[in-house]
N, C-alpha and C positions, 0 to 999 in steps of 0.2 A: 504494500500500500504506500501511496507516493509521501504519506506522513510519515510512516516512518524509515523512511529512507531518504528524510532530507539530510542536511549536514548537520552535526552537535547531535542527534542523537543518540540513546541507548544504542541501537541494532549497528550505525554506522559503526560507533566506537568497538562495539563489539566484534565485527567482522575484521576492524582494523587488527584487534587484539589476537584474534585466532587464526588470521592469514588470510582472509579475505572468504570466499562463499567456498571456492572449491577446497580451501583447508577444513574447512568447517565439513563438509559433506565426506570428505576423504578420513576423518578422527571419529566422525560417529560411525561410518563403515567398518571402521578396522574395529571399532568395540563391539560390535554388535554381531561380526562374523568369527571374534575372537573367542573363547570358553574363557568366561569369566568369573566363572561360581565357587571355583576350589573345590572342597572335598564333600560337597555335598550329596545325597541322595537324589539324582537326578533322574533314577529309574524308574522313581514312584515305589519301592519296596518300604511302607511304613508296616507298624503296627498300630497302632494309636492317631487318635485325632493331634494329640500333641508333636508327636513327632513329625505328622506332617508341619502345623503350624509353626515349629521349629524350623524346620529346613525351609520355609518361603522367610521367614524372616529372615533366616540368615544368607540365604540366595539377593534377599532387598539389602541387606548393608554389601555384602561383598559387591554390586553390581554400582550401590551407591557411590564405596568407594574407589572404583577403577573405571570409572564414567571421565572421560574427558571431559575439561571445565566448560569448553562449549555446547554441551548438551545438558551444563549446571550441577554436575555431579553435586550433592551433599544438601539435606535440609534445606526449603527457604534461597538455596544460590539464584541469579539471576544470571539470565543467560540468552544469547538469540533465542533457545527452546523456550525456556521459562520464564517468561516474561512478567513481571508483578508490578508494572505502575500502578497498575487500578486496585492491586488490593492488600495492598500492603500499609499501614500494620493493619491488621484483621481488627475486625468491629468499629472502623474508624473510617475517617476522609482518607483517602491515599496521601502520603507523605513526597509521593513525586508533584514536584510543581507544576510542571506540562500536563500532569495527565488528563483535564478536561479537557484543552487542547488538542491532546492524542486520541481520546476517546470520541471526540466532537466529530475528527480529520476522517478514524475510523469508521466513522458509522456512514457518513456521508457517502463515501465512499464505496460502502456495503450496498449500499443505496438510496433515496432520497426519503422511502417509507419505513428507514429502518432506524427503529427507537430505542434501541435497548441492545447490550450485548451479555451473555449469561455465559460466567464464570465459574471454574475449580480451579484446583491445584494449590491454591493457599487457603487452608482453613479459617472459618473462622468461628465463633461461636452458635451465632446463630446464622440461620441466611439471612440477607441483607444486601440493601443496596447504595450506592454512590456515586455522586457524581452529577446529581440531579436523576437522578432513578437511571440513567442511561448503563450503569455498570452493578450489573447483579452477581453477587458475591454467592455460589451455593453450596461450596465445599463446606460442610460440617464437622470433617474429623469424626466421623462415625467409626470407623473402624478403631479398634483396641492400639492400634499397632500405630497411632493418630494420637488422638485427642481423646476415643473414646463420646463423642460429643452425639448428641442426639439427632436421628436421624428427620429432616424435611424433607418436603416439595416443594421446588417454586411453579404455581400453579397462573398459566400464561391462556387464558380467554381470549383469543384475537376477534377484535370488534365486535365484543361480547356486552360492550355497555352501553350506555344512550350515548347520543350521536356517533354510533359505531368505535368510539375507543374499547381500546383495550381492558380488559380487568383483569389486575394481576394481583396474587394471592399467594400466601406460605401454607402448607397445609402440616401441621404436624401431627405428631403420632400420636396425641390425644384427643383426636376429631377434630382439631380449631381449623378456622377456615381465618389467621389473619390478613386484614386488607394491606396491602404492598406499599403505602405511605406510610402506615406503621414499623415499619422495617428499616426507610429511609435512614442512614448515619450523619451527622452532619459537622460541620468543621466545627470544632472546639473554641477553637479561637476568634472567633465571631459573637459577638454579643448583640444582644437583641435590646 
């Protein structure tokens, strides 16, 4: 997308840092066609539930750690792959200065009827959105091996409202159906 690929940003400096596109596509190749798991149980021979959940975990750190930086090996890294201006820190406004900017660039770009882009990969407490509702945060960290954090839906009605907007909705595991402005984060540092 031509925003992010203009000059100063994240992706530029990041290609600059890993050697450009073709280093980049050439380091996540050699990791991914390489055996990078050590001495795990890769035949599937368990006995127990546990043992299985043992060896994916320990297959997720070993692969963690011998992930080249350009594909953001390690917790939280940011990377051309993993990109976190819009959600990072979790439960909050993004702490990147551009990112309404980048999100604004993006969406336009997606298209002119396109309102909203819906996110993982950083957790965050609840789902939630930012940005002026335009960047929806849905990673919960539900998984043990996470956060543990309770499992949502973000609940997306296309021109399901009066005058054809949208209604968009969290639905959690205890029947609640809440409405998607309730969820909105908003800069701290702003006073009313």
């Amino acid at each position: 997308m031509a925003s992010h690929l203009s000059p100063g940003n994240s992706i530029n400096e990041g290609q600059k840092m890993y050697g450009g596109v073709t280093r980049l596509n050439q380091q996540a190749r050699d990791w991914i066609v390489t055996a990078h798991h050590g001495e795990n149980n890769n035949w599937g021979e368990y006995n127990t539930v546990e043992e299985v959940i043992s060896a994916a975990q320990n297959r997720a750190k070993v692969a963690s750690k011998t992930m080249p930086d350009c594909l953001g090996g390690g917790i939280g890294a940011s990377s051309p792959v993993w990109m976190r201006d819009y959600s990072k820190p979790n439960d909050a406004e993004p702490s990147e200065p551009l990112a309404k900017q980048k999100i604004r660039a993006a969406l336009a770009e997606a298209g002119s009827d396109v309102q909203r882009m819906v996110m993982g990969h950083t957790p965050q407490y609840k789902i939630n959105s930012a940005l002026d509702s335009m960047a929806w945060r849905i990673d919960v960290g539900a998984s043990q091996g996470v956060m543990g954090g309770t499992p949502e839906v973000l609940e997306i009605i296309h021109m399901g409202g009066d005058n054809d907007e949208d209604i968009v909705s969290v639905l959690t595991v205890d029947g609640k159906r809440v409405d998607g402005s309730d969820r909105a984060v908003f800069d701290s540092s702003i006073m009313f």
